[in-house]
N, C-alpha and C positions, 0 to 999 in steps of 0.2 A: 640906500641902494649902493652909493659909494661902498659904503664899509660891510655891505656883503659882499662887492666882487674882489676887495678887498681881501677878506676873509676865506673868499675861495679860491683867491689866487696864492695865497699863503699855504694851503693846504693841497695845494697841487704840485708846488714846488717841495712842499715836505714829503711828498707823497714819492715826488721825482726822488730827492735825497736818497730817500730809504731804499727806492729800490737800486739804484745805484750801486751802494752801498753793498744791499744783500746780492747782488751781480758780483760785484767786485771780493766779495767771499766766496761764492761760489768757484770763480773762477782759482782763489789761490786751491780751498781743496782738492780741487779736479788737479791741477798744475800740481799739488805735493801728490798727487796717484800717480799722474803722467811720468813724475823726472823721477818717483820711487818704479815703477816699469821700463823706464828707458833704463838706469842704472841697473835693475837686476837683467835684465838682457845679458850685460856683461860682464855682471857676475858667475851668473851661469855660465858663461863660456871662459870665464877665468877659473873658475871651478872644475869643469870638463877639463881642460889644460893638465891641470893640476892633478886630475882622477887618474888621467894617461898615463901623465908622465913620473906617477911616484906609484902608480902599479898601486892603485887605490888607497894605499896606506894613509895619506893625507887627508883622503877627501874621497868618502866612499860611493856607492852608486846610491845609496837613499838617502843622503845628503844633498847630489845633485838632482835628484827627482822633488826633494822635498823641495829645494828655489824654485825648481821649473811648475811646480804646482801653486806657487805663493807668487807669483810674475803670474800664472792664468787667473789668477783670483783678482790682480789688481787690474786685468783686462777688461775680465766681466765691469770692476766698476764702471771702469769707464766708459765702457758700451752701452753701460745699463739704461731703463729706461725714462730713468731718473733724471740724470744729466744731459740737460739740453746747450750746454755750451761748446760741446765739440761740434760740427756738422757731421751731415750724414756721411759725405762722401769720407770724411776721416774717419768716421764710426766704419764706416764698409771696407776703406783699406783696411784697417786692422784687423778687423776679421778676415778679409781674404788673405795676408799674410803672417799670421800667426800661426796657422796650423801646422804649415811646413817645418818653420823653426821649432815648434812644440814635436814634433816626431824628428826631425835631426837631433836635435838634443837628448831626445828617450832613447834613440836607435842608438845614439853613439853611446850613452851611458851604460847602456846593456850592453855590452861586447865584454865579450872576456880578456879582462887585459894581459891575461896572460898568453893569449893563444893568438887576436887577432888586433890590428890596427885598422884606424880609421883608413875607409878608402882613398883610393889613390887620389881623388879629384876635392878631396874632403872639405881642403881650405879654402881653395878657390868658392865652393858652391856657399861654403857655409860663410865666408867674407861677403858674399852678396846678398845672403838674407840677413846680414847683421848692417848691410849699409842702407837696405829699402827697409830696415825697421827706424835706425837712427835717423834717417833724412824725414821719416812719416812721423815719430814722435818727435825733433825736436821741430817741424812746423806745428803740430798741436801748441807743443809746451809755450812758445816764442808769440803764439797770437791768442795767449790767457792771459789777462790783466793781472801785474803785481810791479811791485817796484822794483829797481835797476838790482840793489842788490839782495832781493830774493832769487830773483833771477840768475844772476853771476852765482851765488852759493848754490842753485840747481844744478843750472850749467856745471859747475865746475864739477861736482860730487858726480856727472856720466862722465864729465870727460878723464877723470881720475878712475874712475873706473875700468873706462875703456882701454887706456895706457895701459893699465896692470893686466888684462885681457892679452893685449897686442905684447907684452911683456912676457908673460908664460907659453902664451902660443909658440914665440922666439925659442925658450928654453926647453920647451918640450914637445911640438909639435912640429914645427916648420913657421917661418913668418906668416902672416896673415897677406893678402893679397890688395897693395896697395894702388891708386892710380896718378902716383904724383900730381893731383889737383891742389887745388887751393883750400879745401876744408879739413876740417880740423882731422876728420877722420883719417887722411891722407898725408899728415903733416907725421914728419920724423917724430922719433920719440923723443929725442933732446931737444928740440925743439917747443914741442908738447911742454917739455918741463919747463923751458922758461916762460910758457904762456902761462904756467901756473905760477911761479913767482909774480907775473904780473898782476891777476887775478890777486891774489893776495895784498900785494902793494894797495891796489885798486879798492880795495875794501877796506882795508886801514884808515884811506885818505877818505874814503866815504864816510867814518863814522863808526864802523865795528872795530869796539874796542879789541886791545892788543890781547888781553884776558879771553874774551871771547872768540877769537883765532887761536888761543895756545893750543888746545888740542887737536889744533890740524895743522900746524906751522911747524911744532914739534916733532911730529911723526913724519912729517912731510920733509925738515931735512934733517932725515935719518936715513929715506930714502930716496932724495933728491938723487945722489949721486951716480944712483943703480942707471938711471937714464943717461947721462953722461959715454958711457960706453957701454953698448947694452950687446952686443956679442962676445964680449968677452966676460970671466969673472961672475957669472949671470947669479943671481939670487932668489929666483920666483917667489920661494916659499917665502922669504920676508916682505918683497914687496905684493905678495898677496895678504897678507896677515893684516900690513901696516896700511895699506889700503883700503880694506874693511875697515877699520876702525876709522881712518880719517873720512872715508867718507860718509859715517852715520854721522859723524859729529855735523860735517859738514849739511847733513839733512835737517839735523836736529834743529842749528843754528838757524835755517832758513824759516822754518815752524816757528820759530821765537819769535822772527821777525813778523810773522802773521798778526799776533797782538792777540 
């Protein structure tokens, strides 16, 4: 009798394990859909930036259409009705506010750049559906189980993104509209950069080898310096370029770390 409760208490616990386990995967793939949607958020609008302010030659209108349909694609994942790790009420905010940002971003991309500009209130409106998207995806992203530095390498790849965003806005649009708070989204752009230096430092001392940073640490200071003084001497076009690429590395690297 012993050694059947035995026997079934051994298979309860391995039962526990496993699902654990299959929870704890679930969770990072939902978390690599979330921090790849929260990052293209501000692509798109680094992109938009970009479309305005080079009279589309850089970055045409079915380039920005084609992110803005590849960011609703990773929506539906995540809404789907597959995935039971986000709750509902986070499933229903992002449906209630996605469609706005989804027709700001088509409305603006469709103007003729040659003839009209974004309206007069443009940034303002559109700096506020880009703060109740980040504040709603990174509470998703922040309460999925994974480890400290998948995390930091998520984290970082939006908020790398978001800089280069808040970067071109500067250079071709008007700043973006900040509220001198304490988050990250609010924080100077020099600043920003040295929180990315730290981040890096941070991953080093964790364990991700130096080989395995090269391709973000390289690019990163080539255009460390652009933040340093960012009204003047401005750059977009490189550090839009150079930011794309560090931040797929940077995605890439944190998928590695999935195993």
């Amino acid at each position: 009798m012993k050694g059947l409760t035995r026997l079934f208490t051994g298979r309860l616990l391995l039962c526990a394990c496993l699902c654990v386990a299959t929870s704890a995967k679930a969770d990072i793939a939902v978390l690599d859909t979330v921090r790849q949607l929260h990052m293209q958020v501000f692509r798109i609008s680094c992109d938009l930036f970009v479309q305005r302010g080079e009279l589309g030659l850089a970055v045409d209108q079915q380039a920005v259409q084609a992110e803005l349909l590849q960011a609703t694609r990773l929506l539906e994942q995540i809404v789907s009705v597959e995935n039971s790790v986000i709750s509902d009420e986070q499933r229903d905010a992002l449906l209630a506010l996605w469609p706005a940002f989804e027709h700001k971003v088509a409305d603006a991309a469709a103007l003729d750049l040659h003839e009209q500009d974004f309206e007069w209130d443009f940034n303002l409106t559109f700096t506020e559906q880009l703060r109740e998207l980040d504040t709603l995806l990174e509470s998703i992203a922040t309460s999925l189980s994974s480890t400290t530095e998948q995390q930091l390498l998520y984290q970082q790849a939006v908020r790398i993104q978001y800089m280069a965003a808040r970067y071109t806005a500067r250079a071709y649009i008007g700043a973006l509209h900040t509220l001198d708070q304490d988050g990250y989204f609010d924080r100077d752009l020099n600043l920003l950069a040295d929180d990315m230096d730290q981040v890096l430092m941070q991953l080093s001392q964790s364990g991700v080898s130096s080989e395995q940073l090269k391709p973000v640490s390289h690019r990163w200071r080539y255009i460390r310096g652009r933040y340093q003084d960012y009204q003047v001497n401005l750059a977009p076009m490189v550090v839009a370029k150079q930011t794309r690429t560090i931040v797929d590395n940077l995605l890439v690297l944190a998928r590695s770390l999935s195993g």
